[in-house]
Backbone and ligand atoms as CSV (ligand in chain L), in Angstrom:
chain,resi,resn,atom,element,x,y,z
A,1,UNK,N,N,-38.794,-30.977,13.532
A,1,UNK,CA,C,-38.731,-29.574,13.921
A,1,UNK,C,C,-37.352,-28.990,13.641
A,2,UNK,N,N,-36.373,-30.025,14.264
A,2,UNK,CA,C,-35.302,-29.161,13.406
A,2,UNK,C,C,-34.775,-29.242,12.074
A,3,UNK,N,N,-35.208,-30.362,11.490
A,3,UNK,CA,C,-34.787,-30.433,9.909
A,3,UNK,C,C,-35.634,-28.806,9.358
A,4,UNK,N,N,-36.412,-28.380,9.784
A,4,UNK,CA,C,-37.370,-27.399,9.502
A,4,UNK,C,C,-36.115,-26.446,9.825
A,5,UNK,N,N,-35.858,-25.870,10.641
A,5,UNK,CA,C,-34.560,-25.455,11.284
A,5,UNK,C,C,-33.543,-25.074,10.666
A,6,UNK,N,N,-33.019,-26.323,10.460
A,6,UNK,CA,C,-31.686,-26.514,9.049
A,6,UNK,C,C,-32.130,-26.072,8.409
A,7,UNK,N,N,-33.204,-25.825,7.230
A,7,UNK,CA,C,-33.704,-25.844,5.507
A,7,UNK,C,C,-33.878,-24.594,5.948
A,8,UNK,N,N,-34.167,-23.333,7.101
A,8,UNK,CA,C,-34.108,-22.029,7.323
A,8,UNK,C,C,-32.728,-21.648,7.041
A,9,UNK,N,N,-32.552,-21.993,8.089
A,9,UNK,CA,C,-30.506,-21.857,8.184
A,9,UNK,C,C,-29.858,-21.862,7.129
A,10,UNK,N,N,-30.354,-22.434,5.951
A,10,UNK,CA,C,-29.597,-23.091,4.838
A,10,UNK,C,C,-30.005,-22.063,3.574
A,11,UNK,N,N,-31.151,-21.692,4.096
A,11,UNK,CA,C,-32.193,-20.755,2.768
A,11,UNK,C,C,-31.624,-19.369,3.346
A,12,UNK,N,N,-31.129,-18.719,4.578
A,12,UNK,CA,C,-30.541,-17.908,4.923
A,12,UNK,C,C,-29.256,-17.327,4.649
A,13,UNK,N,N,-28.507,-18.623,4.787
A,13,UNK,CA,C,-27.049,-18.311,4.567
A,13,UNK,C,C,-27.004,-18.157,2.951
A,14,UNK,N,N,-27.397,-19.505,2.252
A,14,UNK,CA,C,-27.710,-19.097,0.324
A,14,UNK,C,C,-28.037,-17.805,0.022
A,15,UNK,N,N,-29.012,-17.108,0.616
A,15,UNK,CA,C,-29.215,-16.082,0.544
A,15,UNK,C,C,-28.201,-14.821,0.568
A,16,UNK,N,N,-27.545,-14.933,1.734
A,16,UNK,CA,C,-26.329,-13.728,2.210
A,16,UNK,C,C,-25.321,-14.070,1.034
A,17,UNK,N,N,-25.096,-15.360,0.861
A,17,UNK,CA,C,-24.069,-15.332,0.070
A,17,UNK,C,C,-24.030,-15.419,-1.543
A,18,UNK,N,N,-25.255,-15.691,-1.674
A,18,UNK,CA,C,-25.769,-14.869,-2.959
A,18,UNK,C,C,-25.616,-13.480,-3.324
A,19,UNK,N,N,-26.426,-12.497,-2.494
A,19,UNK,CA,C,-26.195,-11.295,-2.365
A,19,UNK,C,C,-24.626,-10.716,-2.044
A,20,UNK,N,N,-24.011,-11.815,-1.378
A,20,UNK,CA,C,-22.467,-11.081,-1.564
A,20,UNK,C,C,-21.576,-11.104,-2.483
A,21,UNK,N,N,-21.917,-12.606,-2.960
A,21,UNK,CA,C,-21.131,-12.585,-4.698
A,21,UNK,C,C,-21.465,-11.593,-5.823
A,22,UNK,N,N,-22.946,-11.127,-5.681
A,22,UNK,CA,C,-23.536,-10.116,-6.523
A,22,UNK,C,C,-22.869,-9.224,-6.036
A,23,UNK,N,N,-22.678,-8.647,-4.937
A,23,UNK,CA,C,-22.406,-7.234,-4.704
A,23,UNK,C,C,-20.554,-7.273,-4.846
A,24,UNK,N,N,-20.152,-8.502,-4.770
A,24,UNK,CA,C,-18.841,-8.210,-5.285
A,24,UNK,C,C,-18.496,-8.000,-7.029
A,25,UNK,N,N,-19.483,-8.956,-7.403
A,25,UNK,CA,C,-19.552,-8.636,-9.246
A,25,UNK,C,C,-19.621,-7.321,-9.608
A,26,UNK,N,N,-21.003,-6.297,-8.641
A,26,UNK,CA,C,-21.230,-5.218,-9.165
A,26,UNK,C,C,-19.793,-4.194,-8.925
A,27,UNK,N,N,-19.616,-4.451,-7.325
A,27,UNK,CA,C,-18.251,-3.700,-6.935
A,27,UNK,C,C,-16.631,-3.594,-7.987
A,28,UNK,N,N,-16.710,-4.812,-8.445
A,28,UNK,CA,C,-15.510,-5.380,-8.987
A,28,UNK,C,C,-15.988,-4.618,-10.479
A,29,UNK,N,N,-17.143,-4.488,-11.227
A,29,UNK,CA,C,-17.047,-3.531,-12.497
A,29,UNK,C,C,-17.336,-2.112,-12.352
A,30,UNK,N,N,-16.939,-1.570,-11.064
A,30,UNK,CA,C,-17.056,-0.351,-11.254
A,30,UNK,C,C,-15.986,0.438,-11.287
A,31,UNK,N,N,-14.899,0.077,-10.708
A,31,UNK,CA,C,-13.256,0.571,-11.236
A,31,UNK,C,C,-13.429,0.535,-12.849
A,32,UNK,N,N,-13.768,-0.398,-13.671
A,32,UNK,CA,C,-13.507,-0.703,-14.910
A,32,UNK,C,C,-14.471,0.021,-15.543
A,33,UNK,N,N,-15.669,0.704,-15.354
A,33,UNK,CA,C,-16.686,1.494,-15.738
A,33,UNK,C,C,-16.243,2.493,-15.581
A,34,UNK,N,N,-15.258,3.180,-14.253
A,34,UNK,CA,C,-15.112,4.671,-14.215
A,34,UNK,C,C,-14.046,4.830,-15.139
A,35,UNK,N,N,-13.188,3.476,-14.930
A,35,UNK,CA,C,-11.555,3.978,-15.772
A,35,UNK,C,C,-12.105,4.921,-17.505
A,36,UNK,N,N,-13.004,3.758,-17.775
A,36,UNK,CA,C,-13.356,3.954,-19.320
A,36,UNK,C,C,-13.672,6.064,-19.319
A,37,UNK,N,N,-14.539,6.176,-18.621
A,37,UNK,CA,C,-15.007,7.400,-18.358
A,37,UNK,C,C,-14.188,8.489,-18.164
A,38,UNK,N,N,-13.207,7.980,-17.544
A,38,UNK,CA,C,-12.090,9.384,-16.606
A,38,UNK,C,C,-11.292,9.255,-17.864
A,39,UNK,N,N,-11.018,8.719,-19.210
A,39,UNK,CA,C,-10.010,8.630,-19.398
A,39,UNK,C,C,-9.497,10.454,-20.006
A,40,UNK,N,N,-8.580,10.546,-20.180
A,40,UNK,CA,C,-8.548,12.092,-20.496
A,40,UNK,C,C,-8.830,12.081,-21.877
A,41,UNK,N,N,-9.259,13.317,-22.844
A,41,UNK,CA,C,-9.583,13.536,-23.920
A,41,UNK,C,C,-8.245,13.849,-25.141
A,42,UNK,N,N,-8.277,12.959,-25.377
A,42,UNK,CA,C,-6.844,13.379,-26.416
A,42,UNK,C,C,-6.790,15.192,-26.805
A,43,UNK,N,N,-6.098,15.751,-26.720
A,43,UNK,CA,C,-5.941,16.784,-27.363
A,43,UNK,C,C,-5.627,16.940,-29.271
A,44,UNK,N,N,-5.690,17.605,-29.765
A,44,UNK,CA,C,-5.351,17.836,-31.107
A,44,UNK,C,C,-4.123,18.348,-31.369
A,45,UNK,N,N,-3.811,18.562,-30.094
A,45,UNK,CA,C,-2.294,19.544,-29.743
A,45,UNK,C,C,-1.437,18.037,-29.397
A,46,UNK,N,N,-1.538,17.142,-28.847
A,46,UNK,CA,C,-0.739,15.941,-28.526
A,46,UNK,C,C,0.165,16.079,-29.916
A,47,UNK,N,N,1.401,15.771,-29.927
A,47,UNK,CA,C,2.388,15.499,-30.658
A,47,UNK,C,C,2.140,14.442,-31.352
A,48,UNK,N,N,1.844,13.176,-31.092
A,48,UNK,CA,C,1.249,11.790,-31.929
A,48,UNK,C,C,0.152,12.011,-32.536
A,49,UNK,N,N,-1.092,12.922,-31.861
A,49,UNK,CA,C,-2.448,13.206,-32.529
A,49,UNK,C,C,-2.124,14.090,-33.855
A,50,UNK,N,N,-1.084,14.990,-33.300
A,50,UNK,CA,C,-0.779,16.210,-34.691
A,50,UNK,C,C,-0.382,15.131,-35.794
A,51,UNK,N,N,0.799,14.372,-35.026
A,51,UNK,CA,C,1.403,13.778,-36.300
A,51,UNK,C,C,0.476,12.551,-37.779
A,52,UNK,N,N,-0.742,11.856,-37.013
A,52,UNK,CA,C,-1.794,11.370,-37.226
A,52,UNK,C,C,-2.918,12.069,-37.651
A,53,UNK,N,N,-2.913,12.993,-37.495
A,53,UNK,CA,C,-3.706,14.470,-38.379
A,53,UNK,C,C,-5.049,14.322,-37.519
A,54,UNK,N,N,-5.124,14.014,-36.438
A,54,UNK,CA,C,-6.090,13.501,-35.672
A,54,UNK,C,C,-6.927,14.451,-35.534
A,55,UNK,N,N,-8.205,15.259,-35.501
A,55,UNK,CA,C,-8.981,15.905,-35.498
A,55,UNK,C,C,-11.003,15.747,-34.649
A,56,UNK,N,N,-10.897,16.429,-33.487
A,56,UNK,CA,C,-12.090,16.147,-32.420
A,56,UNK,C,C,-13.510,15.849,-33.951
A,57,UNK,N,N,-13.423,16.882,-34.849
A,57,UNK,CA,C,-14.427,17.137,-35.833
A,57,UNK,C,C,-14.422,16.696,-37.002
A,58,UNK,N,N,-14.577,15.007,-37.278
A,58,UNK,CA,C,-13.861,14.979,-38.977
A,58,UNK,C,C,-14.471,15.942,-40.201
A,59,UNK,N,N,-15.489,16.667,-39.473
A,59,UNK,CA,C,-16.061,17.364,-40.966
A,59,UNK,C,C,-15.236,18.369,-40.962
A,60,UNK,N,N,-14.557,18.708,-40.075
A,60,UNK,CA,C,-13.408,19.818,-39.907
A,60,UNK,C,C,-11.924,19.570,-40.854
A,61,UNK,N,N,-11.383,18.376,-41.091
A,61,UNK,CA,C,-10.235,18.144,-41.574
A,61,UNK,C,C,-10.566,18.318,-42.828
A,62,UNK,N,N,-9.543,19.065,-43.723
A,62,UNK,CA,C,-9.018,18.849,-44.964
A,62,UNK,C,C,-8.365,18.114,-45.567
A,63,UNK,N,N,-7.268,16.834,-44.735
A,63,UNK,CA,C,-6.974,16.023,-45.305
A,63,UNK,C,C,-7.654,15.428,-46.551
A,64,UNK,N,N,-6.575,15.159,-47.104
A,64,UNK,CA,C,-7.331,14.520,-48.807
A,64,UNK,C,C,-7.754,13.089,-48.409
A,65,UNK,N,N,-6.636,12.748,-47.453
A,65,UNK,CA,C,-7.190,10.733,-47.228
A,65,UNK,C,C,-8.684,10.587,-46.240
A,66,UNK,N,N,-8.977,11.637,-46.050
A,66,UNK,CA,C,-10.903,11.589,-45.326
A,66,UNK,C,C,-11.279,11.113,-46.512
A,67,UNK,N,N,-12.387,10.170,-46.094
A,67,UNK,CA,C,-13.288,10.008,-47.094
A,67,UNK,C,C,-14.809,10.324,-46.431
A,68,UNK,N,N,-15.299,10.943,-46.952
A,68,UNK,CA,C,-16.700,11.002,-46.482
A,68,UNK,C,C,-17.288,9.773,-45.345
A,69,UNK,N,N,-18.098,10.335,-44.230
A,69,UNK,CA,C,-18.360,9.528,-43.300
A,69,UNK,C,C,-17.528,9.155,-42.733
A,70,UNK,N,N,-15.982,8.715,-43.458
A,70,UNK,CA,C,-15.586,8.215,-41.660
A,70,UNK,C,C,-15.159,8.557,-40.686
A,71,UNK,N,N,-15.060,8.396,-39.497
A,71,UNK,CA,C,-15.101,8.914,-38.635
A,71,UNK,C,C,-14.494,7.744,-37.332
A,72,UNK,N,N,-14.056,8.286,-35.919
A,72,UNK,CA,C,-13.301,7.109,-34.811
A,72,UNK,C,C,-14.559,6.145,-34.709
A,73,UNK,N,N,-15.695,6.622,-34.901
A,73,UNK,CA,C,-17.152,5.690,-34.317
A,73,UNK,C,C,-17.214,4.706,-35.112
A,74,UNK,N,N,-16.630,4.682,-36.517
A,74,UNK,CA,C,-16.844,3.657,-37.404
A,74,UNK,C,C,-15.108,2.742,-37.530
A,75,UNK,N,N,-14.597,3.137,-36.654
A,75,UNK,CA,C,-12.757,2.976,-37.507
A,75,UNK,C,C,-12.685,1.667,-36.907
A,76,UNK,N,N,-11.694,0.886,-36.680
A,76,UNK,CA,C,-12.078,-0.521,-36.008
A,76,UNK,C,C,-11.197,-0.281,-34.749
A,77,UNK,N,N,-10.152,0.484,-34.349
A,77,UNK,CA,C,-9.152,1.055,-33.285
A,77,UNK,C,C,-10.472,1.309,-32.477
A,78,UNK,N,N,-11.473,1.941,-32.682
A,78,UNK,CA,C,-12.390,2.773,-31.421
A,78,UNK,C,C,-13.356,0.959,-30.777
A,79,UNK,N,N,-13.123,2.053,-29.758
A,79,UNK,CA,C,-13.931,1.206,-29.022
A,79,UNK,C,C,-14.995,1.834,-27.910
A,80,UNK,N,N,-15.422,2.428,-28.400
A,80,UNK,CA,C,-16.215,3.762,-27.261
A,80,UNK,C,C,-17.965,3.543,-28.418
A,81,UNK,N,N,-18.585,3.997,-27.712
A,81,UNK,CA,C,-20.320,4.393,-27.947
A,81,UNK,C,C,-20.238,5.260,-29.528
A,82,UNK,N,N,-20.948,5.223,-29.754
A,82,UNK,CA,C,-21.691,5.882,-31.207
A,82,UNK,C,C,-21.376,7.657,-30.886
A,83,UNK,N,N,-21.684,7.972,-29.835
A,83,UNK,CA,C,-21.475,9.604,-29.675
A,83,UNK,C,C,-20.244,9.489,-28.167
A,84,UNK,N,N,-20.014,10.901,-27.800
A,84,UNK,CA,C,-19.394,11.559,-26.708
A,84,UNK,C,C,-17.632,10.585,-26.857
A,85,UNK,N,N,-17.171,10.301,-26.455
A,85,UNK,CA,C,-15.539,10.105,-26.503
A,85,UNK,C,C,-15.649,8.407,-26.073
A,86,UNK,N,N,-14.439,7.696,-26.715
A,86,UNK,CA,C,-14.165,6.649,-25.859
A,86,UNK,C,C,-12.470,6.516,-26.494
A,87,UNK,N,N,-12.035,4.792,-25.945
A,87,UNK,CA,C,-10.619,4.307,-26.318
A,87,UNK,C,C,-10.456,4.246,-28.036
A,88,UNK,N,N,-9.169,4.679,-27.998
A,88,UNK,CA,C,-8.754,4.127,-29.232
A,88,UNK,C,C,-7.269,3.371,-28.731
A,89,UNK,N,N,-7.266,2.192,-29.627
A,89,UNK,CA,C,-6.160,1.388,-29.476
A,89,UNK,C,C,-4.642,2.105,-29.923
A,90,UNK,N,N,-4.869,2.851,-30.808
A,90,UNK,CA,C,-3.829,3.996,-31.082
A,90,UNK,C,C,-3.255,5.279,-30.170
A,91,UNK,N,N,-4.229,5.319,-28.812
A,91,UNK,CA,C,-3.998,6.056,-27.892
A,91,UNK,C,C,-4.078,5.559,-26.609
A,92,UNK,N,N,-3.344,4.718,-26.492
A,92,UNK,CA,C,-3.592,4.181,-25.088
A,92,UNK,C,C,-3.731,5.228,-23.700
A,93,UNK,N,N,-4.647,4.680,-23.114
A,93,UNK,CA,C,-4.984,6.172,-21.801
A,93,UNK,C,C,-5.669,7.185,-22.337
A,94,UNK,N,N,-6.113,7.553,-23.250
A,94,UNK,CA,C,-7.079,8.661,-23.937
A,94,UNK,C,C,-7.908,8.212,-24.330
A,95,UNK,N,N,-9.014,9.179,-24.194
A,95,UNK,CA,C,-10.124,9.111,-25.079
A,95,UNK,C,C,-10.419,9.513,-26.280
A,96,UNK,N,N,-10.820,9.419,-27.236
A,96,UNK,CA,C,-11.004,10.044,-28.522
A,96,UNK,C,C,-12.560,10.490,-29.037
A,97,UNK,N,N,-12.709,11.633,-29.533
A,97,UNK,CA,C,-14.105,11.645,-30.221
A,97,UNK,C,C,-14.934,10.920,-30.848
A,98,UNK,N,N,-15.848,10.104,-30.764
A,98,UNK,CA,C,-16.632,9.478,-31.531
A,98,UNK,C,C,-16.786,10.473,-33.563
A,99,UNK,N,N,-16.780,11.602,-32.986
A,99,UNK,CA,C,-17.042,12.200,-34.677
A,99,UNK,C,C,-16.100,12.495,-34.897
A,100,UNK,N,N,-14.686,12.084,-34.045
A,100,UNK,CA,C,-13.388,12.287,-34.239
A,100,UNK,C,C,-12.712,11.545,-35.842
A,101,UNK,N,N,-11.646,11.716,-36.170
A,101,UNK,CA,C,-10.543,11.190,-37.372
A,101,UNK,C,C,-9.632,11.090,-37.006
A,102,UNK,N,N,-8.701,10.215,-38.108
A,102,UNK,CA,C,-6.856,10.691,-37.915
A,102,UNK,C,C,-6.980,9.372,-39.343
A,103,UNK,N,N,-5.753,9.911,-39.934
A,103,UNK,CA,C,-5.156,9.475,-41.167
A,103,UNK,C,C,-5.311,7.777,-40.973
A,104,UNK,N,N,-5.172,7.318,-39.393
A,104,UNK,CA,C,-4.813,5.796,-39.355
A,104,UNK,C,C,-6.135,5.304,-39.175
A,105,UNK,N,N,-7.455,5.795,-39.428
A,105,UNK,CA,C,-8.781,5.393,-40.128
A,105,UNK,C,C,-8.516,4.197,-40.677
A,106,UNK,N,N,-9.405,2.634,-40.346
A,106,UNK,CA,C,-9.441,2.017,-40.771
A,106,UNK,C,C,-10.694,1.198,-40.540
A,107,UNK,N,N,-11.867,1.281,-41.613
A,107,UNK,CA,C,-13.022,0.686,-41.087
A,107,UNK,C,C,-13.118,-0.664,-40.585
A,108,UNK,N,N,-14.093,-0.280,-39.609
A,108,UNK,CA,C,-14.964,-1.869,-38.873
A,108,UNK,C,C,-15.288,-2.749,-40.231
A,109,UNK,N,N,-14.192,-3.870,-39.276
A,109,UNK,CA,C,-15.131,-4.866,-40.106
A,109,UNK,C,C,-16.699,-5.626,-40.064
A,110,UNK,N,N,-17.331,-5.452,-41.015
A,110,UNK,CA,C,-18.862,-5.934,-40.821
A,110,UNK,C,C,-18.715,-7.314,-39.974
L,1,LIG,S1,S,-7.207,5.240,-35.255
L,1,LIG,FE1,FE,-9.411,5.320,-35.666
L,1,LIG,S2,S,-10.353,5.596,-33.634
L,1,LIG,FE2,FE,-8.212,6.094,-33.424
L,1,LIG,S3,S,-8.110,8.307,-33.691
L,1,LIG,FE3,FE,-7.712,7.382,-35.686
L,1,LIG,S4,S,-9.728,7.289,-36.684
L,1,LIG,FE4,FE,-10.082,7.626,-34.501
């Protein structure tokens, strides 16, 4: 009767502390989920972005060194989603446009 007892006790506590390691995993990536999100949007006006010819719209730049298609979504610096803004390693703390550019374009490697 009480080994019955124990193997409750035991399937109880596994339990809580299952659910608390999970809820610390989930807790613990959500600072790191918002940071990505909040980060601020580079401006085109930034002094480093001007100087980098950096542009929210690459179909917008005239630069001669654009080459068709590329763009921050393809460059290997980005590290953000296919659309809306993420990091570039060239801007630490900002976000950059996914259909964004800048001269220091350098494609993903396959
Ligand atoms: S280095 Fe790449 S990701 Fe960063 S702004 Fe320039 S083109 Fe975009």
């Amino acid at each position: 009767m009480s080994g019955h007892k124990d193997i409750e006790s035991r399937r109880r506590f596994l339990k809580l502390v299952t659910g608390t390691a999970a809820a610390a995993v989930v807790v613990g990536s959500l600072p790191r989920m918002a940071r990505a999100d909040d980060l601020p949007h580079l401006s085109e006006a930034d002094p480093t972005a001007k100087a980098l010819g950096y542009v929210e719209d690459a179909s917008a730049t005239k630069d001669p060194k654009h080459k068709a298609g590329d763009a921050c979504s393809n460059c290997q610096f980005y590290s953000g989603g296919a659309t809306g803004f993420g990091p570039c390693q060239l801007f630490p703390g900002k976000a950059v446009s996914a259909k964004g550019w800048c001269i220091s374009h350098t494609p993903k490697k396959a």
